[in-house]
C-alpha positions in Angstrom: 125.1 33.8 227.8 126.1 36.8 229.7 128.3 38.6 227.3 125.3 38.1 224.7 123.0 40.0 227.1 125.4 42.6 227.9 124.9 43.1 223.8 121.5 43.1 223.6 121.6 45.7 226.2 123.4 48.2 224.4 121.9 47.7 221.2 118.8 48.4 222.9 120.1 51.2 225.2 122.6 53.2 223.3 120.5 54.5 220.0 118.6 56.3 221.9 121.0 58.5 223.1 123.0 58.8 219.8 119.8 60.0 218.1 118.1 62.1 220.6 118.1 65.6 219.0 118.3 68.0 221.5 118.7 68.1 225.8 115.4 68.3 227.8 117.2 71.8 228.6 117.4 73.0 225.1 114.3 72.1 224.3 112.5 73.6 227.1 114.3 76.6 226.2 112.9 76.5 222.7 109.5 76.0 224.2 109.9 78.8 226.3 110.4 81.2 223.3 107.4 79.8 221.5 105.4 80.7 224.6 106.8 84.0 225.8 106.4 85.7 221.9 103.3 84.1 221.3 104.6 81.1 218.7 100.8 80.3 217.9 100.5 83.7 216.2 103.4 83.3 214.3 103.5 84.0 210.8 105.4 80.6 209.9 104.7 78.3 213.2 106.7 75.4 215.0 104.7 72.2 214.7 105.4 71.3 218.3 104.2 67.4 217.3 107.4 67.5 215.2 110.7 66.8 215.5 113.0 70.0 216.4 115.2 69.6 213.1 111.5 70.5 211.0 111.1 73.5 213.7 111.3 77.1 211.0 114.5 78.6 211.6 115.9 76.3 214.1 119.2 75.0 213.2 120.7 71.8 214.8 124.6 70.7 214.6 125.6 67.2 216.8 122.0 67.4 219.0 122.4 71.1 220.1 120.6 74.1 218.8 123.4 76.1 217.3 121.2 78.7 215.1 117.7 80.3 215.7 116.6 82.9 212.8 112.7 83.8 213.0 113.2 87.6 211.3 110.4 89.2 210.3 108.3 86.4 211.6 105.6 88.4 214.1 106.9 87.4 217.3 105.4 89.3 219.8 105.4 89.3 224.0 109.2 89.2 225.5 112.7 86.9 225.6 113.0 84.0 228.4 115.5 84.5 231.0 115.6 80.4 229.8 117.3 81.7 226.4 120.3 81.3 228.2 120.4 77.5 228.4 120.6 77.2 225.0 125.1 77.2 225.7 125.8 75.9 221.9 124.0 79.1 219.9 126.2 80.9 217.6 123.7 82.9 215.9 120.1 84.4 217.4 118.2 86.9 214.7 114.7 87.6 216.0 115.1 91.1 214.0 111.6 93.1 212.6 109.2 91.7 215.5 107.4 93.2 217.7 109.2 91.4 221.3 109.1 94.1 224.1 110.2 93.9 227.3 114.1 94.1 228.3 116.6 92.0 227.0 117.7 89.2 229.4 120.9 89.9 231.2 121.5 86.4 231.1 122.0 86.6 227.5 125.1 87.5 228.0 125.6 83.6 229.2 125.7 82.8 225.6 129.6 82.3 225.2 129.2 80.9 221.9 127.0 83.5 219.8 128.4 85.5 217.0 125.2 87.1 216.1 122.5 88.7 218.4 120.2 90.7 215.8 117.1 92.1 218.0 116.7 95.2 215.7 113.2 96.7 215.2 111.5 95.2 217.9 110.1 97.5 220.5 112.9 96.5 223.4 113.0 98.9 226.4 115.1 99.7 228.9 118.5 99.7 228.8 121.3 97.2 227.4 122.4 94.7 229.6 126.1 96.0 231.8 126.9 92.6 231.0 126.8 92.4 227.4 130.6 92.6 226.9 130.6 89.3 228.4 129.9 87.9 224.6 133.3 88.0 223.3 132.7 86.0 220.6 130.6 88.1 218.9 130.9 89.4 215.7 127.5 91.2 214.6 125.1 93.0 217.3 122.0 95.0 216.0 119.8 96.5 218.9 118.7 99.6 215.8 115.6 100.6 216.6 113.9 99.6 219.5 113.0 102.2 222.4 116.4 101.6 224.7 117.6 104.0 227.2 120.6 104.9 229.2 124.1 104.7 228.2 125.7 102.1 226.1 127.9 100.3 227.7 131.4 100.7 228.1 132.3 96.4 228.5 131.1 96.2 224.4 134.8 97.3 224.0 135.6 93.4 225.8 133.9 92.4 222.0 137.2 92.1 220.4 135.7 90.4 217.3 133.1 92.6 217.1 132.6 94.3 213.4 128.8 95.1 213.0 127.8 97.5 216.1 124.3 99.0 215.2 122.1 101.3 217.9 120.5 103.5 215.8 117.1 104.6 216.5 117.2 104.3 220.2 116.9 106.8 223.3 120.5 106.0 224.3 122.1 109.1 225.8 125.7 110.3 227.8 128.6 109.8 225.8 130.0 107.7 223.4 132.3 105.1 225.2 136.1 106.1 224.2 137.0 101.8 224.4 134.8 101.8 221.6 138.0 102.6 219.8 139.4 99.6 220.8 137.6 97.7 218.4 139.7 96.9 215.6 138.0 94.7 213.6 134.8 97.2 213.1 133.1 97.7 209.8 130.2 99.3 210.8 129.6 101.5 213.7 125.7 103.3 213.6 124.6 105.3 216.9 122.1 107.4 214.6 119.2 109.2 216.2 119.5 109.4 220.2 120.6 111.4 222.9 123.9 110.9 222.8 126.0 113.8 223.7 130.1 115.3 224.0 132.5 114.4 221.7 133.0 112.0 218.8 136.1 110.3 220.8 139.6 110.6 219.4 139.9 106.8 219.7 137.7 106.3 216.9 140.5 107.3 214.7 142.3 103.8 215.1 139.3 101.9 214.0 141.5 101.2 210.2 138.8 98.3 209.4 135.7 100.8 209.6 133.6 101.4 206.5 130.8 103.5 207.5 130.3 105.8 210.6 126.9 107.1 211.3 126.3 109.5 214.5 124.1 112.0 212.5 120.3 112.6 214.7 122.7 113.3 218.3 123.2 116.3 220.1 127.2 116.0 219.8 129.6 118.7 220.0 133.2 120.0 219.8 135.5 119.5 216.7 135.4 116.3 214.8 138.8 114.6 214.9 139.7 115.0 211.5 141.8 111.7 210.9 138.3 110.1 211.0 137.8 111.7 207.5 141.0 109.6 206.3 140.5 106.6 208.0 141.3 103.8 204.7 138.3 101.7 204.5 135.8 104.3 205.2 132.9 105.3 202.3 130.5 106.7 204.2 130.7 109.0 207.5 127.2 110.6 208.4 127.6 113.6 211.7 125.0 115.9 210.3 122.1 117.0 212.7 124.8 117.9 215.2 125.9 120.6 217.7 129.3 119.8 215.9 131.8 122.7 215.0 130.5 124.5 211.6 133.8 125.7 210.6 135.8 122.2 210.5 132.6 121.3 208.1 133.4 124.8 206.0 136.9 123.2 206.0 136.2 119.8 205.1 133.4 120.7 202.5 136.6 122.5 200.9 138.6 120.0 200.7 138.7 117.0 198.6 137.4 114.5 201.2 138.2 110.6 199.8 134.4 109.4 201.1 131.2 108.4 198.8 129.3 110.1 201.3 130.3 112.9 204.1 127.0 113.9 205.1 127.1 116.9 207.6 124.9 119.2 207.1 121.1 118.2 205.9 118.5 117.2 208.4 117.8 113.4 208.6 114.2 112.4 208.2 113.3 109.3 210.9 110.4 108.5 208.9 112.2 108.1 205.6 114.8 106.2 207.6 112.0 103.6 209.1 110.3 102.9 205.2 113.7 101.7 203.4 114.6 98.1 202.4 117.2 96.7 204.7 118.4 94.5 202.5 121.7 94.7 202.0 124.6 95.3 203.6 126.8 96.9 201.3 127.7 101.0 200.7 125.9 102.5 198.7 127.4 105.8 197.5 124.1 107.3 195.6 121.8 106.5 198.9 121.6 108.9 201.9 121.4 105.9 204.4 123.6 102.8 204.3 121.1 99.8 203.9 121.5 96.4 206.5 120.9 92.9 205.8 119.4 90.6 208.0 120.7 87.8 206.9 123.3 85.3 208.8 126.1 85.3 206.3 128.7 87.9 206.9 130.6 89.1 204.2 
């Protein structure tokens, strides 16, 4: 009679742990975004009656939240410190709002994530000093926003990093050399700050790179010219420079292997801020390199 109690016990007990779809912590978190960008204003809404797995772009994998993507969705207001209790994300893309405020440094808690897209929101102040601390991160857009200060040198601790975007910022000093480090790097945009000295010699080991865009700085001194014959690279965009005229008289001689080597025309912000970012691929016959905001990664 005992052993049959013991039984009824856990059939009664244990289901509702098996099927419980996300920690109290998780989903306070969630709840906590909802509230701090407004969710009742959103253009597609969480029904907050409903289970988490209907929530829009809230993706679930063994009862944790593994995947949030609410781009172009009219958040507004600023990121929960709480974001960081959600340990199991691998991808955050809250990119085209309008979320202000700074970015969490405890963001950088998230050990798992592989995408952080933030880009075109209206973000100030300056990138978290901790950031580097995401080394599993492969994609990190921050284009566009109103960021200050230097970027910081512990992104080079991103080993697996291959999207870097900061375009479209207020970021100034210099370029971090350990930026160089980053081998796997396809795309590296620092368009349109403050940025200023030299386009570091490192950058010439980055044999992954695809497109280079430091056009809109005020950058000086000669460009190291292996940059120009790096193997992967189509598109490398320094104009709107202090950068040395003659090496562009040189280059514009020579029979540079790139489908664009922009140096020497002004940039136009307000052109920039109208296109489709819709895909990530080169384009040789555009001016400016479009982005997708997608999760997949080619």
């Amino acid at each position: 009679m005992v052993r049959f109690f013991s039984i009824l016990i856990l059939l009664i007990v244990v289901p509702s742990s098996i099927f419980a779809e996300v920690s109290s912590t998780e989903k306070k978190a969630l709840l906590d975004i909802y509230n701090s960008t407004n969710g009742g204003d959103w253009t597609i809404t969480w029904n907050l009656s409903r289970p988490i797995s209907t929530w829009h772009g809230v993706s679930l994998k063994d009862g944790n939240v593994v995947s949030i993507n609410l781009f172009n969705n009219n958040l507004t207001g600023t990121l929960p410190n709480t974001i960081s209790d959600l340990k199991h994300l691998e991808k955050l893309n809250l990119a085209f709002n309008n979320i202000g405020g700074h970015i969490p440094e405890s963001i950088a808690l998230l050990k798992q994530l592989s995408t952080l897209r933030l880009g075109r929101n209206k973000l100030m102040g300056s990138i978290p000093e901790n950031i580097g601390n995401l080394e599993n991160l492969q994609v990190l857009d921050l284009f566009d926003n109103s960021l200050v200060g230097n970027i910081p040198k512990t992104i080079s601790n991103m080993a697996k990093l291959r999207f870097l975007l900061l375009s479209y910022n207020e970021l100034d000093g210099s370029i971090p050399r350990e930026i160089g480090n980053l081998q796997f790097l396809r795309r590296l945009e620092f368009a349109e700050n403050e940025l200023i000295g030299n386009i570091p010699e490192t950058f010439v080991e980055l044999y992954m790179l695809r497109a280079l865009d430091l056009s809109g700085n005020k950058l000086s001194g000669e460009i190291p010219w292996k940059i120009t014959k790096l193997p992967q690279l189509d598109l490398l965009q320094l104009q709107d420079n202090n950068l040395d005229e003659n090496q562009f008289l040189l280059y514009g001689n020579e029979n540079v292997d790139l489908a664009l080597f922009d140096h020497d025309v002004k940039s136009n912000k307000a052109n920039y801020q109208n296109l489709d970012y819709q895909k990530l691929e080169i384009k040789s016959e555009t001016r400016t390199v479009n982005t997708q905001f997608e999760d997949t990664i080619d």
